[in-house]
VOGU-3710 file (C-alpha; in Angstrom, 3 decimals, decimal comma):
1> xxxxxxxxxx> 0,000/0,000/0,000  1,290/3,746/-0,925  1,059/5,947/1,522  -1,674/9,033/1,165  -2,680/12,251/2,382  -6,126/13,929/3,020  -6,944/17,724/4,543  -10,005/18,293/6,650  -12,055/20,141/5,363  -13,364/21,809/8,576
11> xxxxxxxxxx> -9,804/22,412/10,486  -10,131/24,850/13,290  -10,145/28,439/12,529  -7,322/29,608/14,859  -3,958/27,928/16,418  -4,150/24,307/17,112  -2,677/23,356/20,451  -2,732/19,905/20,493  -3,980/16,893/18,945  -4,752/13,691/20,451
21> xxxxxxxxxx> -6,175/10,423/18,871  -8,828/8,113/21,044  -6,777/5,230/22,028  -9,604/2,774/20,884  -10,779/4,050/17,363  -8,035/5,034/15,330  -9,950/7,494/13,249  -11,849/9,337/16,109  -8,934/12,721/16,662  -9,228/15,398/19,183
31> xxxxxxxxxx> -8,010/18,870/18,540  -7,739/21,668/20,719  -7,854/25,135/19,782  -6,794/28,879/20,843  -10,383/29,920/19,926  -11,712/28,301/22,857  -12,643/25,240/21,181  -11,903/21,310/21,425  -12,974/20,036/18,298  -13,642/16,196/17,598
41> xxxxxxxxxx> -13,141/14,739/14,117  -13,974/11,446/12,540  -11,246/11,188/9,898  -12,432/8,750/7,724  -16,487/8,885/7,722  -16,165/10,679/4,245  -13,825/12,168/1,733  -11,739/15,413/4,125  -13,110/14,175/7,181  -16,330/14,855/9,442
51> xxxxxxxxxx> -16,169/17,142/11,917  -18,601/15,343/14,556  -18,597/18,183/17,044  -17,119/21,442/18,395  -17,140/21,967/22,341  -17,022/25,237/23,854  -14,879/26,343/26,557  -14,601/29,937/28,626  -10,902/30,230/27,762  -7,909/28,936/24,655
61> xxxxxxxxxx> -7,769/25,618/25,393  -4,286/24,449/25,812  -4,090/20,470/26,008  -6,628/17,710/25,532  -7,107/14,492/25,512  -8,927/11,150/25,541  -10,129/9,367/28,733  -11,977/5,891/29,688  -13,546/5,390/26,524  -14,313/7,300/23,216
71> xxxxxxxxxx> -16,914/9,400/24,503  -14,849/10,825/27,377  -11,801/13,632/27,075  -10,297/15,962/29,134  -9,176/19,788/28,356  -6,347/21,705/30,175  -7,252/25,945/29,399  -5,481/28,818/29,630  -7,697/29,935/32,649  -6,237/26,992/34,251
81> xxxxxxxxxx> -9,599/25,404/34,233  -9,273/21,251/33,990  -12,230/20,076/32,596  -14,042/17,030/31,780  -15,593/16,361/28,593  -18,770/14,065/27,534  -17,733/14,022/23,874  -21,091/12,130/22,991  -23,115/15,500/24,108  -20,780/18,476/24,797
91> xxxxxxxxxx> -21,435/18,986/28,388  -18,202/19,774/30,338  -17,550/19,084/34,004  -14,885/21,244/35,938  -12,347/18,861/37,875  -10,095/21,480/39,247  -8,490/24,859/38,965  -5,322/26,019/38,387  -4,393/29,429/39,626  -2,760/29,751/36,089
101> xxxxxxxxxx> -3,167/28,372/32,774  -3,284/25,031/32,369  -0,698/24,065/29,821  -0,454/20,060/29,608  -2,941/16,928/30,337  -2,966/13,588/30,380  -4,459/10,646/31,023  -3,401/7,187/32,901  -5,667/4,512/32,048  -4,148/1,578/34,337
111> xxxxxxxxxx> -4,835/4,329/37,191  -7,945/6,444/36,284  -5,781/9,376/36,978  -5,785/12,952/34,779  -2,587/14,783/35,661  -2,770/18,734/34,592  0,386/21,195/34,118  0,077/24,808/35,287  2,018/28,146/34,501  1,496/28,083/38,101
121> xxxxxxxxxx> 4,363/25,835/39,226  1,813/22,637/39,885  0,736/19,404/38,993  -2,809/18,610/40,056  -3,536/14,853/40,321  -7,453/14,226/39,557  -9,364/10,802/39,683  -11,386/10,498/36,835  -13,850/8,446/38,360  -15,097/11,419/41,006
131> xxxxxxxxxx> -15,079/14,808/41,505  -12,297/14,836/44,542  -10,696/17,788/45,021  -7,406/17,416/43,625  -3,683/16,523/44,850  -1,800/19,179/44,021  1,945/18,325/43,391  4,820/21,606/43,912  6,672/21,926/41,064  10,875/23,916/41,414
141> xxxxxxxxxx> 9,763/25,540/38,129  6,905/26,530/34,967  5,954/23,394/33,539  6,026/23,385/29,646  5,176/20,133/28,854  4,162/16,598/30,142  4,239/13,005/28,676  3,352/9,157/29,942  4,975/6,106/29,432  3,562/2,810/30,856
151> xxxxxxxxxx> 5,205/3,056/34,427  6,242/6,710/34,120  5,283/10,596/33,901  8,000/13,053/32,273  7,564/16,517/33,389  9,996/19,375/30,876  10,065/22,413/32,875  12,017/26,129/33,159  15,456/26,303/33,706  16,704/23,021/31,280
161> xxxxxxxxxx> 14,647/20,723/34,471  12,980/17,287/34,401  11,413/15,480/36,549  10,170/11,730/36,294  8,068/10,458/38,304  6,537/6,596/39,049  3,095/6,801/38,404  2,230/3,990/41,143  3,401/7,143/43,656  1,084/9,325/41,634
171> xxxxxxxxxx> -1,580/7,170/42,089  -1,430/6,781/45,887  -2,277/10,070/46,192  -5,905/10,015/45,238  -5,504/9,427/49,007  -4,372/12,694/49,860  -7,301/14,472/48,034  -7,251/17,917/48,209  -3,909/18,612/49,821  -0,568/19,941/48,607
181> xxxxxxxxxx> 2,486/17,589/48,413  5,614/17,674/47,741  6,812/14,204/45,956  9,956/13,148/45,494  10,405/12,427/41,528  12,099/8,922/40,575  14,592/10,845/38,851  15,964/14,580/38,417  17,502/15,305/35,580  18,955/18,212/33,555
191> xxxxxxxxxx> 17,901/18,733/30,023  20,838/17,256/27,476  19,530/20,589/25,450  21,366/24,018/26,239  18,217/26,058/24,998  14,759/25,831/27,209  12,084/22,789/26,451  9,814/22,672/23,827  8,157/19,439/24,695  8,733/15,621/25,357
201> xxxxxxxxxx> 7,198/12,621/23,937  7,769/8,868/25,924  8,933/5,857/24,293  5,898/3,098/23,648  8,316/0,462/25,101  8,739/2,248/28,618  12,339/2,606/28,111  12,870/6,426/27,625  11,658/9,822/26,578  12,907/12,134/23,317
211> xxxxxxxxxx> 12,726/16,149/24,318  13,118/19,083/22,123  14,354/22,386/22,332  13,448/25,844/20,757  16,413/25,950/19,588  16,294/23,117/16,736  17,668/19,892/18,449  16,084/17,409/19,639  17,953/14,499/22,479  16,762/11,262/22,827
221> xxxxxxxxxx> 17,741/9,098/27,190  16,513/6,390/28,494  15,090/5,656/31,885  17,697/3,213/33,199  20,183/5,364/35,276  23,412/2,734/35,058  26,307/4,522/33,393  25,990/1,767/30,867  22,300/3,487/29,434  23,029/6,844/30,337
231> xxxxxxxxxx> 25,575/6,468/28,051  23,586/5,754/25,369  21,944/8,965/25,214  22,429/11,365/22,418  21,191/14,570/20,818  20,923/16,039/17,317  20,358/19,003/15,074  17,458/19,110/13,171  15,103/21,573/11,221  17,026/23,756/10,317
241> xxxxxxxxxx> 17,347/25,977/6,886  20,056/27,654/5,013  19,528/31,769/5,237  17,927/33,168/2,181  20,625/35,883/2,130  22,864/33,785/3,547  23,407/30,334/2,500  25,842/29,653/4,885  24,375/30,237/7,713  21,577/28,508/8,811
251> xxxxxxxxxx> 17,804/29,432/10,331  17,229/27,692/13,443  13,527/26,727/14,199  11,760/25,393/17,315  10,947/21,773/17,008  7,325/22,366/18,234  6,208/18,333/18,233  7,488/14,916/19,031  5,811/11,683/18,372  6,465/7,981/18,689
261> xxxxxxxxxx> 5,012/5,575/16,630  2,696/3,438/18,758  4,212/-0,094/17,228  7,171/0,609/15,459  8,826/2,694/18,392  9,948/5,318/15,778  9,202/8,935/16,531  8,001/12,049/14,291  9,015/15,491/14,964  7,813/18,935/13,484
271> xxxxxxxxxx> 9,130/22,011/13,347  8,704/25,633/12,982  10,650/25,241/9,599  7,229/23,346/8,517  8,653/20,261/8,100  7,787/16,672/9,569  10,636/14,412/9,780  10,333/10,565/10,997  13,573/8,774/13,245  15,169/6,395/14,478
281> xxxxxxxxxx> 16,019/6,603/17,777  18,027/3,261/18,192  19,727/3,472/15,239  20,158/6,979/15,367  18,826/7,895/11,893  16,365/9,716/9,939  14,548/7,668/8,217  12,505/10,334/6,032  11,658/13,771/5,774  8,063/14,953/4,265
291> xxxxxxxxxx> 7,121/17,835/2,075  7,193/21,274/3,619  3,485/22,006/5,023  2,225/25,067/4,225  2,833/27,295/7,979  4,546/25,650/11,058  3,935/22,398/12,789  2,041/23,167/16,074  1,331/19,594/16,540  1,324/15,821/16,107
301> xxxxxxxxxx> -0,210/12,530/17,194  -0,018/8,648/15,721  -3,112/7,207/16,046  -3,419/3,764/18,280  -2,233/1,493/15,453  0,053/3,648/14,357  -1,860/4,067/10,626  -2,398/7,242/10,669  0,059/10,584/10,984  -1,981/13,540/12,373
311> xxxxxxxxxx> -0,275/16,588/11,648  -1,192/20,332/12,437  0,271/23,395/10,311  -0,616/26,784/11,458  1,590/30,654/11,765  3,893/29,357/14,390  5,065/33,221/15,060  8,908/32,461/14,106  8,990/35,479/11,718  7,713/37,675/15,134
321> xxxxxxxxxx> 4,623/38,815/13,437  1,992/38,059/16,423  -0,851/39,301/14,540  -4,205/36,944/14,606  -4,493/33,855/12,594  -6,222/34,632/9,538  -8,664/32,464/8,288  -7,784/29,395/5,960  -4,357/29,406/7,291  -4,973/27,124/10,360
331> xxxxxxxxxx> -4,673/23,302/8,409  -5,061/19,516/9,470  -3,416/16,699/7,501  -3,871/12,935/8,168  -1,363/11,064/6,601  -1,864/7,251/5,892  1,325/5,669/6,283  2,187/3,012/3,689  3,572/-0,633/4,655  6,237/-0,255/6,542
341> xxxxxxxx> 6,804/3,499/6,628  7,058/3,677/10,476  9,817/1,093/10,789  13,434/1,931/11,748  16,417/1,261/9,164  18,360/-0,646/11,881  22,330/-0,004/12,879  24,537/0,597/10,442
//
């Protein structure tokens, strides 16, 4: 099978802030939006897609994603709001609050837990089976971005700092409902990056994370703290573009988005340069690089079986023009990935 591309039809109208794909129906894809919106597509019910429904929120909406089942989500906002979401007939349900935006969310099936990010230096720790207040975790500094493995939750922060934690301690504190902790993470670590965190996607295997920086690199560790595998770690330039005027001298763009490949372990990553690029993070290889999208890449997400590429080009603000999105230039491209396109090369 060749592999193929379709663009909604009905992308949102503004910045897309995340995209997240239901765990169970690998066409249902969640989008979340600066103009207050979560939107909810079904990819594949006809030619460009079917936008099933758009859900209204008081605020941007910063993160989202899927819960218990298709018909349940959760939104992180830039009020700080953490909200849950009955995707089968709109109506939200405030969990907790955040006394700043709420930047990152996501959800831990094995546990029932929804872990939010705040500007506010916090984690709060929410069981999605009841409306407990939450456990609110201290944080050293901002949060930019959060990601889950099977057995662990990477936290990129301010300052070059991560923090992994075990989510069995996350867990136990449903317990401690409503109070403010401060737990130890499994591991500290400095970022491998000089240049502050642009996000962090975890291995499908459990066996490490990849980050990103602003500052076009991107460094793939593993979990395993012997000398032996934290020797194994490694970082590397990517999108990047020669200078118009200049052709020595290159542009350096953020790499916005990072994202493994459910089966095949590979991972995607797209940058402000517009360009998606798929790797190899064993071998330590690029394995392709796709045409240029039309703006930036604000966003990305494999769908469960790893079939589908979900990619999200809107103004990124690189050039420093912070003016409003205008319409038509916000765009959402599924990607069908042909036989094999997801595997890794191998060692040289």
């Amino acid at each position: 099978m060749a592999s193929s591309q379709v663009e909604l039809l009905q992308p949102p109208p503004d910045a897309i802030s995340s995209l997240s794909y239901s765990p169970q129906t690998p066409t249902l894809l969640l989008s979340s939006c600066w103009d207050k919106n979560v939107y909810l597509y079904d990819t594949h019910r006809q030619p460009g897609g079917h936008l099933k429904k758009a859900i209204e929120h008081q605020a941007p909406v910063l993160g989202v994603c899927f819960g218990k089942d298709d018909n349940e989500a959760f939104s992180a906002g830039l009020d700080g709001a953490v909200k849950k979401i009955d995707l089968e007939t709109g109506h939200l349900d405030e969990l907790s609050k955040h006394s700043s935006g709420a930047k990152s969310i996501v959800y831990c099936p094995v546990t029932s837990t929804i872990i939010s990010a705040s500007w506010d230096n916090t984690l709060h720790i929410n069981d999605s089976r009841c409306f407990a207040p939450p456990t609110t975790i201290t944080l050293p500094h901002k949060p930019f971005c959060l990601s889950l493995s099977a057995s662990k939750l990477v936290v990129g922060m301010a300052s070059r700092a991560l923090h992994i934690y075990d989510l069995p301690s996350i867990a136990a504190l449903h317990s401690q409902s409503g109070q403010t902790v401060s737990l130890e993470p499994w591991q500290r670590r400095e970022s491998s990056l000089k240049f502050m965190t642009r996000t962090v996607a975890c291995m499908p295997n459990d066996d490490g994370y990849a980050t990103s920086s602003i500052e076009g690199r991107v460094a793939v560790e593993w979990f395993d703290p012997s000398p032996a595998s934290q020797a194994r770690k490694y970082a590397f330039k990517c999108h990047r573009q020669p200078s118009q005027g200049n052709p020595n001298v290159d542009v350096v763009y953020p790499v916005n988005a990072l994202a493994f490949h459910p089966v095949h372990g590979t991972f995607a990553s797209g940058g402000g340069d517009g360009l998606v690029a798929l790797w190899d993070a064993v071998a330590k290889r690029r394995i392709r690089q796709y045409q240029r999208y039309p703006q930036s890449i604000a966003a990305l997400a494999f769908s469960s079986d790893g079939k589908y590429l979900a990619v999200a080009s809107c103004p990124g603000f690189e050039d420093g023009k912070e003016d409003l999105v205008a319409e038509g230039e916000t765009k959402l491209f599924i990607r069908e990935l042909a036989d094999g396109e997801g595997k890794g090369k191998g060692v040289k």
